[in-house]
TORKOL-4160 file (C-alpha; in steps of 0.2 Angstrom, whole numbers, padded with zeros to 4 digits, m for minus):
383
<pt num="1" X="m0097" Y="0032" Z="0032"/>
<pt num="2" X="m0112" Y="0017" Z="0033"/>
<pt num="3" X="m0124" Y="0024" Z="0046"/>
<pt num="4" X="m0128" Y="0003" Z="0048"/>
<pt num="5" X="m0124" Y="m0005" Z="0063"/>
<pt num="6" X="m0129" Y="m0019" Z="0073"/>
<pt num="7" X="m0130" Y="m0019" Z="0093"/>
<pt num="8" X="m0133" Y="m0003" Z="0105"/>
<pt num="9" X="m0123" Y="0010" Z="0113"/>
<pt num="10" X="m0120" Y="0006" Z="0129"/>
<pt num="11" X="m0132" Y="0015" Z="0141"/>
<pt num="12" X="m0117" Y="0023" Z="0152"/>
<pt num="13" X="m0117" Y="0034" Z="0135"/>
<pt num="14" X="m0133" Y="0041" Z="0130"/>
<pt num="15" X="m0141" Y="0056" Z="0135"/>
<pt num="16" X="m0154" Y="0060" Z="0149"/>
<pt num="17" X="m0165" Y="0054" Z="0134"/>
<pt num="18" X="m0160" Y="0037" Z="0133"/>
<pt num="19" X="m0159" Y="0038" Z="0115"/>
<pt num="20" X="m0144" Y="0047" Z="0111"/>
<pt num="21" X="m0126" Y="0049" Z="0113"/>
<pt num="22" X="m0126" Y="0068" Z="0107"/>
<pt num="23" X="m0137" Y="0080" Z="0102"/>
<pt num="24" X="m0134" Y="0087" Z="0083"/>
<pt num="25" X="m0128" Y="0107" Z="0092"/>
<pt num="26" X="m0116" Y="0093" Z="0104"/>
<pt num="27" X="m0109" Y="0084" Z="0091"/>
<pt num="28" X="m0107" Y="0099" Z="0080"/>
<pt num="29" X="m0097" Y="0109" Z="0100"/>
<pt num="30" X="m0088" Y="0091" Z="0100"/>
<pt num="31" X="m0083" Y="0090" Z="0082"/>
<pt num="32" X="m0073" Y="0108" Z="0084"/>
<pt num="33" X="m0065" Y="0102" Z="0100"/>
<pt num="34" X="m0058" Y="0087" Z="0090"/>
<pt num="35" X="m0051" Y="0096" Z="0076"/>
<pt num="36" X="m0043" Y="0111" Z="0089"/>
<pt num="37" X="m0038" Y="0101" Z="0102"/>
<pt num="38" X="m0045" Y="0115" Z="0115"/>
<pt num="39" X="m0056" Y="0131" Z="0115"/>
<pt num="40" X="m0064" Y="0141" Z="0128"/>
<pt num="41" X="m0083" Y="0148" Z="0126"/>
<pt num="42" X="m0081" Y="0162" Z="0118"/>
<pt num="43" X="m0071" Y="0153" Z="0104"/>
<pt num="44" X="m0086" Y="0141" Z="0101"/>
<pt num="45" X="m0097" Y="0154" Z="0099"/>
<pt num="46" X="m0087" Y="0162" Z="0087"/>
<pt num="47" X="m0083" Y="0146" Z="0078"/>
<pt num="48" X="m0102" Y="0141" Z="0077"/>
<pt num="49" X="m0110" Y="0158" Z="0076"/>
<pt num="50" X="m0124" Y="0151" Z="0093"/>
<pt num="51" X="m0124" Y="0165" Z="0108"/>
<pt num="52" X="m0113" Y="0163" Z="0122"/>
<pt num="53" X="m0128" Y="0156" Z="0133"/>
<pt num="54" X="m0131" Y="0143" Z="0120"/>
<pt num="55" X="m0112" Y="0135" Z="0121"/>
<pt num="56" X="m0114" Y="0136" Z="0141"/>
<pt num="57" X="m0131" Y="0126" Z="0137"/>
<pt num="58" X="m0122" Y="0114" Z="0124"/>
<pt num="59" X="m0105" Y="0113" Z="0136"/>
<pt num="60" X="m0113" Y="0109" Z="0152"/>
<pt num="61" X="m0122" Y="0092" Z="0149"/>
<pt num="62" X="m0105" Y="0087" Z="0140"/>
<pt num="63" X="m0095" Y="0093" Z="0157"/>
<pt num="64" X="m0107" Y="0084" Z="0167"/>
<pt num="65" X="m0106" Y="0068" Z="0157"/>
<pt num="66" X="m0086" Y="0068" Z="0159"/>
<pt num="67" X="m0085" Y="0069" Z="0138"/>
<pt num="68" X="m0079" Y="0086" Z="0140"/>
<pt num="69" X="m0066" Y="0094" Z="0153"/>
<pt num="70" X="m0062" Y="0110" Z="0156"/>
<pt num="71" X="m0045" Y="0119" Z="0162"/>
<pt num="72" X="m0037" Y="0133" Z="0173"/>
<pt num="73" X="m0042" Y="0149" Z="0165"/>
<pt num="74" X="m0028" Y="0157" Z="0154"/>
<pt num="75" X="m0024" Y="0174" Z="0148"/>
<pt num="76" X="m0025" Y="0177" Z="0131"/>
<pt num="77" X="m0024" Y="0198" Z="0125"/>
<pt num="78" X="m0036" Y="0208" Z="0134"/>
<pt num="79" X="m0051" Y="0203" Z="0145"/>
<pt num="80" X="m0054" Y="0192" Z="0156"/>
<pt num="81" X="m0045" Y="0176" Z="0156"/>
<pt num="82" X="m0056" Y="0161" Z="0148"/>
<pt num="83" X="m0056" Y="0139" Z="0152"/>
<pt num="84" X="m0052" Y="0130" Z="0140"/>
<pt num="85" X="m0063" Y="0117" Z="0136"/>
<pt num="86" X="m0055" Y="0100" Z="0129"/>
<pt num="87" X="m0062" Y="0079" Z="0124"/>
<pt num="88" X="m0057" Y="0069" Z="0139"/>
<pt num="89" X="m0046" Y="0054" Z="0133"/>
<pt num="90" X="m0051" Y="0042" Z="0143"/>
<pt num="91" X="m0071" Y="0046" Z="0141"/>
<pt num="92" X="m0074" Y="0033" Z="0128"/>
<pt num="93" X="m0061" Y="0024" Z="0117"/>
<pt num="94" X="m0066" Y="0013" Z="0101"/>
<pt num="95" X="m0060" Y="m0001" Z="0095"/>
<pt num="96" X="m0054" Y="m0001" Z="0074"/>
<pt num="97" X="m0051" Y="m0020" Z="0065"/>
<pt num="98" X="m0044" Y="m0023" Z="0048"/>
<pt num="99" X="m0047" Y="m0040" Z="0041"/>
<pt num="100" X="m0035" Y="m0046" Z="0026"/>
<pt num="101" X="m0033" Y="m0063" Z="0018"/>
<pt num="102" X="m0019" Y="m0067" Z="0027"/>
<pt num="103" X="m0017" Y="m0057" Z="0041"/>
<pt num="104" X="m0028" Y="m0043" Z="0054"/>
<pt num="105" X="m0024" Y="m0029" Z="0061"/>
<pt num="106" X="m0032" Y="m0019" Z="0077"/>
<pt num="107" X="m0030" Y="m0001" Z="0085"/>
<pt num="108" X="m0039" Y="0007" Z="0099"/>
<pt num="109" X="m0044" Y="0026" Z="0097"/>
<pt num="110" X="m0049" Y="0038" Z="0114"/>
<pt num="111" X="m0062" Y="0049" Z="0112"/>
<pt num="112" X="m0047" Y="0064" Z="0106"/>
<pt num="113" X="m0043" Y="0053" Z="0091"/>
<pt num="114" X="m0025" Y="0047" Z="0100"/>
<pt num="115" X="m0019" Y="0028" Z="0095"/>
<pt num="116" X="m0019" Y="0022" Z="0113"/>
<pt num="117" X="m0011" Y="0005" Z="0107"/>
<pt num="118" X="m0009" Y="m0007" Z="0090"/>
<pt num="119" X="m0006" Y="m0022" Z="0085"/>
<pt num="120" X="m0008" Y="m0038" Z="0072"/>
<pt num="121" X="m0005" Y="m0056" Z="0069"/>
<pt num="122" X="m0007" Y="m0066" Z="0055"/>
<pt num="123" X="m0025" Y="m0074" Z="0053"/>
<pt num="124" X="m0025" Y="m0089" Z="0061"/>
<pt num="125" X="m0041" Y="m0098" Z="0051"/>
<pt num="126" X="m0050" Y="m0089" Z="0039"/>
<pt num="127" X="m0064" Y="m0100" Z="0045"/>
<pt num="128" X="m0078" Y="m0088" Z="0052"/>
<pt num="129" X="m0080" Y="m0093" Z="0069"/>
<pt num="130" X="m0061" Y="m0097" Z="0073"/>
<pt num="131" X="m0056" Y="m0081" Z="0066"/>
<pt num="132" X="m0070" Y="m0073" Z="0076"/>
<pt num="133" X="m0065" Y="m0081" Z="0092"/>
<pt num="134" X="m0046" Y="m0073" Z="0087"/>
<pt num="135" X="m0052" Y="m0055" Z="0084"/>
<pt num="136" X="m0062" Y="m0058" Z="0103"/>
<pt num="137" X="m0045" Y="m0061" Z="0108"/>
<pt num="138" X="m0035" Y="m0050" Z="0100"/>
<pt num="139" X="m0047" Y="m0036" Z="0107"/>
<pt num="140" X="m0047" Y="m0042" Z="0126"/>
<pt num="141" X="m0027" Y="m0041" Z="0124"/>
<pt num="142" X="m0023" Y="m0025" Z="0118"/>
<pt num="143" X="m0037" Y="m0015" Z="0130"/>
<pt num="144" X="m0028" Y="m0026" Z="0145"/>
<pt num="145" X="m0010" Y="m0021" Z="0138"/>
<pt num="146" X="m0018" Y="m0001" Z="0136"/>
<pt num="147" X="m0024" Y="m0002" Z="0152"/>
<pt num="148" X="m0041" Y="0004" Z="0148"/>
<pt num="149" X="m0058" Y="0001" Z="0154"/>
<pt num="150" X="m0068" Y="m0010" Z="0144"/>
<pt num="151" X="m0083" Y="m0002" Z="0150"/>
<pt num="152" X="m0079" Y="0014" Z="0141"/>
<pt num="153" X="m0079" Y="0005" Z="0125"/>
<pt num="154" X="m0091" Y="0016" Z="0111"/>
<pt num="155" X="m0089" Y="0002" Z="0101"/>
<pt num="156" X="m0080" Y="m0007" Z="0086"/>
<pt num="157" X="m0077" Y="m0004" Z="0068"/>
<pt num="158" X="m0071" Y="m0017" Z="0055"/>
<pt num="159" X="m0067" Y="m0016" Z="0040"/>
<pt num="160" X="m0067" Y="m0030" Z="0026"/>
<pt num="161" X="m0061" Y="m0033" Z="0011"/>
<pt num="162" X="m0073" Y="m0033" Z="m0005"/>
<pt num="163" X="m0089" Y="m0025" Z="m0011"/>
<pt num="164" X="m0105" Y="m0025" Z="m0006"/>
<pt num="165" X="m0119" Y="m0033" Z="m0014"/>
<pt num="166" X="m0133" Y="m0023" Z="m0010"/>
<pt num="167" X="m0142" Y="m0034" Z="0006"/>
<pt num="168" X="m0135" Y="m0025" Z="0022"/>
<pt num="169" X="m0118" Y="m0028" Z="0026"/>
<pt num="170" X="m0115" Y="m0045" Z="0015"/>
<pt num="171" X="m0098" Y="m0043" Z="0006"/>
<pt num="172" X="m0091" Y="m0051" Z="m0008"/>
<pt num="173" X="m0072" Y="m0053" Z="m0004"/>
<pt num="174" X="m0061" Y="m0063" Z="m0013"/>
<pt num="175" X="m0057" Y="m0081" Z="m0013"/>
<pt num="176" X="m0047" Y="m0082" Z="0001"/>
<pt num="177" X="m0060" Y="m0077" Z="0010"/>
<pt num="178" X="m0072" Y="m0085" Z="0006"/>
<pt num="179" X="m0082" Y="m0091" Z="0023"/>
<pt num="180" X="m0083" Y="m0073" Z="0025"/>
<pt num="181" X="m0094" Y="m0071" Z="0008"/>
<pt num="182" X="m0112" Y="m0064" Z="0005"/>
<pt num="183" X="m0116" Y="m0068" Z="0026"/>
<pt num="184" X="m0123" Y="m0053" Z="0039"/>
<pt num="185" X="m0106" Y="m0048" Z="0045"/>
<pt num="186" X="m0112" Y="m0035" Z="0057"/>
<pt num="187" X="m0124" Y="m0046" Z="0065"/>
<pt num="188" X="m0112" Y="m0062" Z="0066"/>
<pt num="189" X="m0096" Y="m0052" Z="0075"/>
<pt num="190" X="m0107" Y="m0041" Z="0084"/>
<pt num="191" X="m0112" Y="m0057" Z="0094"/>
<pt num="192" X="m0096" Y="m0064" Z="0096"/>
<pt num="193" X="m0086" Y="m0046" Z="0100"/>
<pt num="194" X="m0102" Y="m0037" Z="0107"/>
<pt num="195" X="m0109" Y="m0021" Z="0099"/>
<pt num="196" X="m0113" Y="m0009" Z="0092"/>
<pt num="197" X="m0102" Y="m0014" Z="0077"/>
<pt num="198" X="m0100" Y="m0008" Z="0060"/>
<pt num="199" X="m0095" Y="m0016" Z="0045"/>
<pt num="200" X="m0085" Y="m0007" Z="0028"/>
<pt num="201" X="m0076" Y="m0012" Z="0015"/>
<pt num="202" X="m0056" Y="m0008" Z="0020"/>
<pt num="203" X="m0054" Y="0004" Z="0006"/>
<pt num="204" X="m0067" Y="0015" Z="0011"/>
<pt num="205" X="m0060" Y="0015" Z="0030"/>
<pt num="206" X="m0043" Y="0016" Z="0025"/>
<pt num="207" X="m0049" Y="0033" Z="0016"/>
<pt num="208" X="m0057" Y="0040" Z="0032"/>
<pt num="209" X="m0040" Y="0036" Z="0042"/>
<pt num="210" X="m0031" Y="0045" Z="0028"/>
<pt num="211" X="m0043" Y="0060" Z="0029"/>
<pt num="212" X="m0041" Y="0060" Z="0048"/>
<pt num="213" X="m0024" Y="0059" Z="0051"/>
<pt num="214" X="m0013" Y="0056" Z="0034"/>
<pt num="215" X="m0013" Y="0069" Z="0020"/>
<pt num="216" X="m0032" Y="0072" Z="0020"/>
<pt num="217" X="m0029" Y="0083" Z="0032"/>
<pt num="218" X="m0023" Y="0096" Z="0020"/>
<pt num="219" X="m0036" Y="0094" Z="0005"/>
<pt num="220" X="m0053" Y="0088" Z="0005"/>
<pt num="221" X="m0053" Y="0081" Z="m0012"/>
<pt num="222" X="m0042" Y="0064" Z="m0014"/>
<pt num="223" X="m0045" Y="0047" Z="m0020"/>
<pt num="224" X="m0036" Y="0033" Z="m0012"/>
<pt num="225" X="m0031" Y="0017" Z="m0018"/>
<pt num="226" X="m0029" Y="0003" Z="m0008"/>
<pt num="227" X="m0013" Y="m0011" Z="m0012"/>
<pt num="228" X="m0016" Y="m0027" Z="m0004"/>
<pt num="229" X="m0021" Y="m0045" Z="m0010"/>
<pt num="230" X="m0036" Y="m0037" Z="m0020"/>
<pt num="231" X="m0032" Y="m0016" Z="m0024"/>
<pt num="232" X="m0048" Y="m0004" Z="m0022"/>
<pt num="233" X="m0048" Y="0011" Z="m0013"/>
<pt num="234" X="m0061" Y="0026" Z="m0007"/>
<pt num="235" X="m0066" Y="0042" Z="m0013"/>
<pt num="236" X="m0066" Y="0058" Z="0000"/>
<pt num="237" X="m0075" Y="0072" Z="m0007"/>
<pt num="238" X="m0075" Y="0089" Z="0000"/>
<pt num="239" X="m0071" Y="0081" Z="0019"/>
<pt num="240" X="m0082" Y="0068" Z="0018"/>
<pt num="241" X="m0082" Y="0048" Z="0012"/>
<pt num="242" X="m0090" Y="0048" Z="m0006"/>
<pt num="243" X="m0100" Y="0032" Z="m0004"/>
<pt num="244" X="m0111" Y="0030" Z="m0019"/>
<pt num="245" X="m0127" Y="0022" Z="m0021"/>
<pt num="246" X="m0123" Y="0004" Z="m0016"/>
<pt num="247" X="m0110" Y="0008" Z="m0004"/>
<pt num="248" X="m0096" Y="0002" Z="m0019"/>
<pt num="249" X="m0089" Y="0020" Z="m0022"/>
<pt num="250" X="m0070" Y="0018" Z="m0024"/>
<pt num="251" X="m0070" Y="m0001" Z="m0033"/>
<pt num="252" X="m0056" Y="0004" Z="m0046"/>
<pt num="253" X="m0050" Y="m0013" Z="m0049"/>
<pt num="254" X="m0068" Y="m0012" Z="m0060"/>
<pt num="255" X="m0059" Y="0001" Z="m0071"/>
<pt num="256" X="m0047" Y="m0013" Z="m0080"/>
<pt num="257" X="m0054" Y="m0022" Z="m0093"/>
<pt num="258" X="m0053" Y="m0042" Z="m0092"/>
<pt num="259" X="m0036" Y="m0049" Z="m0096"/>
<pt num="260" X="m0026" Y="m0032" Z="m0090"/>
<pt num="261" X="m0014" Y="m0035" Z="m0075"/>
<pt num="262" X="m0023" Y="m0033" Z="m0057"/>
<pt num="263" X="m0010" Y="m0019" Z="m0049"/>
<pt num="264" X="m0012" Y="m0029" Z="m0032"/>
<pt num="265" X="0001" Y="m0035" Z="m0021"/>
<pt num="266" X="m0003" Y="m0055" Z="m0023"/>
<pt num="267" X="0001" Y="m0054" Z="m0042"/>
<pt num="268" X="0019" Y="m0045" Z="m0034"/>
<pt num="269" X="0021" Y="m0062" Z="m0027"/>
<pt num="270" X="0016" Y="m0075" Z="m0038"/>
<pt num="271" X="0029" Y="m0063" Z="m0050"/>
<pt num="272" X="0044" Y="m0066" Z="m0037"/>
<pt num="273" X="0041" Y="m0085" Z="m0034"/>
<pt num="274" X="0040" Y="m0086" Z="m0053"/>
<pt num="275" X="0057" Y="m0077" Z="m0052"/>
<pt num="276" X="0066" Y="m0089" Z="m0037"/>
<pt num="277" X="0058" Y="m0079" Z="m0024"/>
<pt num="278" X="0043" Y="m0090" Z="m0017"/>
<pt num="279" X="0035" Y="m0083" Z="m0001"/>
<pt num="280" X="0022" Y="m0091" Z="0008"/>
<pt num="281" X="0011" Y="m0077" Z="0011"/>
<pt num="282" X="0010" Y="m0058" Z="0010"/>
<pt num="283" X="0013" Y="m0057" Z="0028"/>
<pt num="284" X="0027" Y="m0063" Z="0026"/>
<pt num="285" X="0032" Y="m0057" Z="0008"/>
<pt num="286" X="0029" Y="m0038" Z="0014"/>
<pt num="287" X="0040" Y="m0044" Z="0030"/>
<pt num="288" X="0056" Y="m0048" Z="0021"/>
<pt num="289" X="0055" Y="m0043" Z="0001"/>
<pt num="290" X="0066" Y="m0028" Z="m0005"/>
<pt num="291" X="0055" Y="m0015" Z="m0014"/>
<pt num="292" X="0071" Y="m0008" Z="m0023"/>
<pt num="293" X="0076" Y="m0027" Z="m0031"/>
<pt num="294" X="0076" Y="m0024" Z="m0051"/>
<pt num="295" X="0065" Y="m0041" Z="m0051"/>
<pt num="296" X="0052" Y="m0030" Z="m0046"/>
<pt num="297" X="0055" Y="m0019" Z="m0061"/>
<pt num="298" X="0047" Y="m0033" Z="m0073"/>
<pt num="299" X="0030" Y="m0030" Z="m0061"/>
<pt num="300" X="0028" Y="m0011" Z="m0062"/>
<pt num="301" X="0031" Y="m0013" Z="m0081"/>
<pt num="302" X="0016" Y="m0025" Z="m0081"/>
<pt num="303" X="0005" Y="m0017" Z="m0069"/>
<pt num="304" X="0011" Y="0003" Z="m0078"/>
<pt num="305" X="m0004" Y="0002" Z="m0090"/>
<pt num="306" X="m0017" Y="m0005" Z="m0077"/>
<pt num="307" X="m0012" Y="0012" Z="m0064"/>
<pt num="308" X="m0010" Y="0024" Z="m0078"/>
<pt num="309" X="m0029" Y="0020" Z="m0085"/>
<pt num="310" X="m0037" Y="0020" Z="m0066"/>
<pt num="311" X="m0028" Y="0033" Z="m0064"/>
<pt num="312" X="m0035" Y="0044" Z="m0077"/>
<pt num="313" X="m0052" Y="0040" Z="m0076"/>
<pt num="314" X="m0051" Y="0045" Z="m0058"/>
<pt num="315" X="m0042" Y="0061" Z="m0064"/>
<pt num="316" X="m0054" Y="0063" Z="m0076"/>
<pt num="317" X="m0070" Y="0058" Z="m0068"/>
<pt num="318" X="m0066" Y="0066" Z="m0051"/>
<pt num="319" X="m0054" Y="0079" Z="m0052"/>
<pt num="320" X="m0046" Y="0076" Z="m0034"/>
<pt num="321" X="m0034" Y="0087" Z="m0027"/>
<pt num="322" X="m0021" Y="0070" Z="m0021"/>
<pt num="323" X="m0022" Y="0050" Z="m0026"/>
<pt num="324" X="m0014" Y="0044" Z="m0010"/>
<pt num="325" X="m0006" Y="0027" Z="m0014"/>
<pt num="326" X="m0007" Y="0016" Z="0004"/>
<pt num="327" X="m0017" Y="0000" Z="0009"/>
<pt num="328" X="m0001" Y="m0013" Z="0013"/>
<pt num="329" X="0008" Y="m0005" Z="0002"/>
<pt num="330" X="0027" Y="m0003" Z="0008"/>
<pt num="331" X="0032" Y="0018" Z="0005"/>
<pt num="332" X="0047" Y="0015" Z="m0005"/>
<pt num="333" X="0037" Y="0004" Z="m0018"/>
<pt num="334" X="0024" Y="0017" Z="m0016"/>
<pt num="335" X="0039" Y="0030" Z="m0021"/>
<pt num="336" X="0042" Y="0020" Z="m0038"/>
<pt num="337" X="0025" Y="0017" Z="m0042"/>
<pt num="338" X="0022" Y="0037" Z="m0041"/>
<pt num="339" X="0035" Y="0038" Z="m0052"/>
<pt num="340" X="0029" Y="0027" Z="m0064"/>
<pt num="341" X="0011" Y="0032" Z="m0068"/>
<pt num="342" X="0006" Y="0045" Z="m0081"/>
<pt num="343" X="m0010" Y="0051" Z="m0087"/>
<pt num="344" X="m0020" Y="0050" Z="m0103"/>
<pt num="345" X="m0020" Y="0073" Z="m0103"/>
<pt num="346" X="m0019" Y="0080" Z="m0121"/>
<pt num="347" X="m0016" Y="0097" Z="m0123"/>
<pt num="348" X="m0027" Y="0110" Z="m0128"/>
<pt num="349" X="m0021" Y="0126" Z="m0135"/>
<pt num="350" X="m0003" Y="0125" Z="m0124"/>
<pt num="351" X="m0013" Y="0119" Z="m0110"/>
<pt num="352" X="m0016" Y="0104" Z="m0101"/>
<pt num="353" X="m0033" Y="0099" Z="m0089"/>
<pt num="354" X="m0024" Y="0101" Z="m0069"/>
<pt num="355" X="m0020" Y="0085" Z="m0062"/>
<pt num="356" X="m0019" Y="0078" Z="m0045"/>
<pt num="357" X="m0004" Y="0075" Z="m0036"/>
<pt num="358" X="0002" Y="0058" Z="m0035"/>
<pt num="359" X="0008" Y="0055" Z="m0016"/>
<pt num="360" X="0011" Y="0041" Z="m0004"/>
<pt num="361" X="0000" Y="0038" Z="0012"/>
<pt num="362" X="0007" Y="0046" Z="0027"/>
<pt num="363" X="0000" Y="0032" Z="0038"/>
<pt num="364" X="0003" Y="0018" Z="0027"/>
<pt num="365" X="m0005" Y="0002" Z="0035"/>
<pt num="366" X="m0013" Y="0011" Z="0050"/>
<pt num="367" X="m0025" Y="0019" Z="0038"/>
<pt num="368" X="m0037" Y="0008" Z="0040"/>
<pt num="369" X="m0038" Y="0004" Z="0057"/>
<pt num="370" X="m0039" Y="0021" Z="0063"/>
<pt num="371" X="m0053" Y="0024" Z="0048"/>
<pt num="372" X="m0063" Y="0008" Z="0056"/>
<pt num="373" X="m0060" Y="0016" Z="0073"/>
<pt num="374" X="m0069" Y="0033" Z="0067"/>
<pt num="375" X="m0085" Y="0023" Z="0062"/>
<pt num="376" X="m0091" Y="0021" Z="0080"/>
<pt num="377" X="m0084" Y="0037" Z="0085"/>
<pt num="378" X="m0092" Y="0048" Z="0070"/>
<pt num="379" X="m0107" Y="0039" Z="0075"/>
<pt num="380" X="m0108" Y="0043" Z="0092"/>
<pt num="381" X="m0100" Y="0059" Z="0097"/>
<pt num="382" X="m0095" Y="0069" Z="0080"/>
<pt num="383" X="m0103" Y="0074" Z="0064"/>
């Protein structure tokens, strides 16, 4: 996660303080209410090793503040009966945005991690402003059609493709982007769709939304690569996004060498119009195309030693327990390029070095949505 935002929580959020949403012990009592979905007390002390004075301490400003609600005491085994404690919903909600050549995408989260509502459009304009003033829109539409309150609003997430370039949050995305290049992205949608609002690259999101709720939630070792009109990915190490020095972690399109065949999904497309199937766009590609037609065999073949080299460098280099296959990516082309790949793994005395499983996202093209929604959550509330 990029702990770099622009804008300010609202005031409705922070603390007696004034300067906080949550303390660390809060965040840490909200964090195990998120991943249990309820707990009494007694749990919590258990689970974070404080007395049982200390959680009615750490519980009652959260109660107070309506973050935290707390049920009818149950029964469970002997003693006496305990409330369980539970994130309220509708507390605070947050506001996830992809950003693709072609097309965006948008989800709003409550405070218990539950999609409230989704949606996407094509991009109207990839000229900054316009497509601004359609995010604005796309976000006033979805809140109304949720029926939430826009005061509770934590904040927005937005993730982007490209790389950073080292100066704040200024990406370098590709061509079709290009209004969007090397300008203070943060800063510029913050005023436009108000703040606080974060900016990441949409591999690196897509990787937290996997980790969340795809098939990070059974390992905490993967690498992810991202299929869209560029391919990237993230890196989630032990449970957490594996960022790097510049932010960059999880660029394996830098793997190939020049000349070998990008494994992205705009090459897909120029391959089928060279074939007789010309679609306009990926939108509208990814809308109509059949995965299983054999044209698309000639594609895998071409793109086969491009995956099997990123591939086994991230095997090699990371040792991950999965590399999830998502981004835009449709499951049953997923399915073939699984298939396809193999890694460079000699064997040693009858043995081979263990290597990850090759699986398809469980989300597919929620992942990074629901990864961009967690960067003003995480922020605020969790650890």
């Amino acid at each position: 996660m990029t702990d770099q935002f622009a804008g300010a929580f609202p005031a409705s959020f922070l603390r007696e303080d004034g300067r906080r949403t949550a303390t660390a012990n809060e965040r840490v009592v909200m964090t195990l209410l998120s991943k249990r979905g309820a707990a009494s007390r007694a749990d919590l002390s258990r689970a974070t090793g404080l007395a049982p004075h200390s959680i009615t301490r750490l519980v009652e400003p959260l109660l107070e503040r309506g973050l935290v609600g707390e049920g009818a005491p149950e029964i469970s085994g002997r003693g006496k009966p305990s409330a369980p404690l539970r994130l309220r919903a509708d507390a605070a909600f947050a506001v996830g945005i992809s950003v693709m050549t072609d097309a965006v995408s948008l989800a709003l989260m409550d405070l218990t991690g539950a999609i409230r509502v989704r949606a996407s459009a094509p991009l109207e304009s990839t000229d900054f402003p316009r497509a601004a003033d359609q995010l604005a829109r796309l976000i006033d539409d979805t809140v109304r059609t949720a029926g939430l309150d826009p005061a509770r609003r934590i904040g927005v997430g937005v993730g982007v493709t490209g790389y950073f370039i080292g100066d704040g949050a200024r990406l370098n995305p590709p061509a079709q982007l290009d209004p969007w290049a090397l300008i203070p992205l943060d800063t510029l949608l913050a005023d436009r769709l108000g703040g606080p609002l974060w900016v990441d690259n949409d591999g690196n999101v897509a990787a937290v939304g996997e980790a969340m709720l795809g098939v990070g939630r059974t390992v905490g070792d993967f690498a992810y690569l991202y299929f869209a009109a560029g391919f990237g990915g993230g890196v989630v190490a032990d449970g957490a996004p594996l960022r790097g020095a510049h932010r960059n972690a999880g660029e394996f399109a830098s793997i190939l060498p020049e000349g070998w065949a990008q494994p992205n999904l705009e090459t897909l497309r120029l391959w089928l119009a060279a074939r007789g199937q010309p679609w306009p766009d990926l939108h509208a590609m990814l809308a109509g195309f059949d995965p299983h037609d054999p044209v698309v065999d000639g594609w895998l073949d071409a793109c086969a030693p491009s995956l099997n080299l990123v591939a086994s460098a991230i095997s090699a280099t990371l040792d991950p327990a999965l590399i999830v296959l998502g981004g835009r990516l449709p499951p049953a082309l997923a399915d073939r390029i699984a298939a396809r790949i193999r890694f460079t793994n000699p064997e040693r005395r009858g043995h081979h070095r263990p290597a990850p499983r090759i699986v398809a996202s469980a989300i597919g093209a929620d992942a990074p949505v629901i990864g961009a929604a967690m960067l003003p959550m995480r922020a605020a509330f969790f650890t």
